[in-house]
C-alpha positions in Angstrom: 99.6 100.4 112.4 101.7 97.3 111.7 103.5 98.2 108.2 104.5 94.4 106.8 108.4 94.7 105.3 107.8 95.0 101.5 108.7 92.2 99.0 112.1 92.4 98.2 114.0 90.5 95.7 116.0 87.4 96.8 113.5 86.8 99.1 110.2 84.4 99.6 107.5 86.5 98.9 103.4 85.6 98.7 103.7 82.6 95.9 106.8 82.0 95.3 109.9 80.9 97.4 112.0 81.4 94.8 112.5 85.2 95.5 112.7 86.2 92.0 112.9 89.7 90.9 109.5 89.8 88.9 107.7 87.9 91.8 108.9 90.1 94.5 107.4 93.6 92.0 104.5 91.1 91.5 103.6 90.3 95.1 104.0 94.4 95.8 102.2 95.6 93.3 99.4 93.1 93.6 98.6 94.3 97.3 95.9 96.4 97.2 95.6 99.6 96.1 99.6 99.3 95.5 99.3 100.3 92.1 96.7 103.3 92.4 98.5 105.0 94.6 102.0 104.9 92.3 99.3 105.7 89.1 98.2 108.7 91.1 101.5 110.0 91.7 102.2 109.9 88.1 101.7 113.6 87.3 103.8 114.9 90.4 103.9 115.4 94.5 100.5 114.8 96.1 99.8 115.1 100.0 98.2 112.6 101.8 94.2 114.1 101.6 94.7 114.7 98.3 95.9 111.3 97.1 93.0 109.5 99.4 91.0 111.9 97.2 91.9 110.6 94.4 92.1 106.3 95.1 87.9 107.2 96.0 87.0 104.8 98.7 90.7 103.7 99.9 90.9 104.0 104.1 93.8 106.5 105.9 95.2 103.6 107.2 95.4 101.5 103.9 96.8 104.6 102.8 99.8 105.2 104.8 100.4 101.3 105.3 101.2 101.1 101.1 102.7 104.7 101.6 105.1 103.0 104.0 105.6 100.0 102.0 106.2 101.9 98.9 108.7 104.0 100.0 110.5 101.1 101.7 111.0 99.5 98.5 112.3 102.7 97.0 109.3 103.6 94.8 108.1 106.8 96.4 109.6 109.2 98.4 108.3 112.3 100.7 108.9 116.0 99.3 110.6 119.0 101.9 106.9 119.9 101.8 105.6 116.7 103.1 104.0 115.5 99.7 104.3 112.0 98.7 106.4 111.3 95.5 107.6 109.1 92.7 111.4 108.2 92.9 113.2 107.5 89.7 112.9 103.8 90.5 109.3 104.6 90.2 109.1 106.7 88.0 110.5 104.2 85.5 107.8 101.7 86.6 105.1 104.2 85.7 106.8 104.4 81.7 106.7 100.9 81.9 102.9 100.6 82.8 102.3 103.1 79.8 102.2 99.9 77.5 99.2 98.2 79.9 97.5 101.9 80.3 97.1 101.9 76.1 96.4 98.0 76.1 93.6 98.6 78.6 92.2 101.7 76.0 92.1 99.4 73.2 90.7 96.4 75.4 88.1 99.2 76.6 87.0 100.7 73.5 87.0 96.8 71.5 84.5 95.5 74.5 82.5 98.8 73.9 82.3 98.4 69.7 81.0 94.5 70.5 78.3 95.5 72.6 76.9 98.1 70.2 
């Protein structure tokens, strides 16, 4: 497996050379299943079967290459037991998803009322 260095601030990342904070969490969280795996974690420590479990039809490999990426950036961390967790770093990111989770609800349940 060939883990790819994460995006880093102050660095060129996928779209931008300008190596801007937002850009760099944008080009991270935008690879694939990226976010899943952090919204998984939100509850607390998961192993690895258990988390693939739970992002349905996401591959081993995919897995531990984000795993590895995530946890480079500082975002998730592994547990004495060998569980994959959410640092405080990311942590905070998930509190500051909590604003898209309810817009999503409301997008959700508006879409539903206009196609009764």
């Amino acid at each position: 497996m060939t883990t790819r260095r994460p995006p880093a601030p102050g660095a060129p990342v996928r779209g931008s050379r300008t190596g801007r904070p937002v850009m760099a969490a944008l080009d991270l969280l935008g690879r694939r299943w990226a976010l899943r795996i952090l919204w998984e974690l939100r509850d607390g420590p998961l192993g690895a079967r258990a988390l693939r479990a739970r992002c349905d039809t996401m591959s081993s490999s995919v897995l531990y290459e984000r795993l590895a990426e995530l946890t480079a950036a500082g975002l998730v961390t592994r547990t004495d037991g060998g569980d994959y967790d959410l640092t405080d770093l990311g942590r905070s990111l998930g509190e500051a998803l909590g604003p898209l989770d309810d817009w999503a609800r409301t997008w959700a349940h508006t879409r539903a009322e206009r196609s009764r």
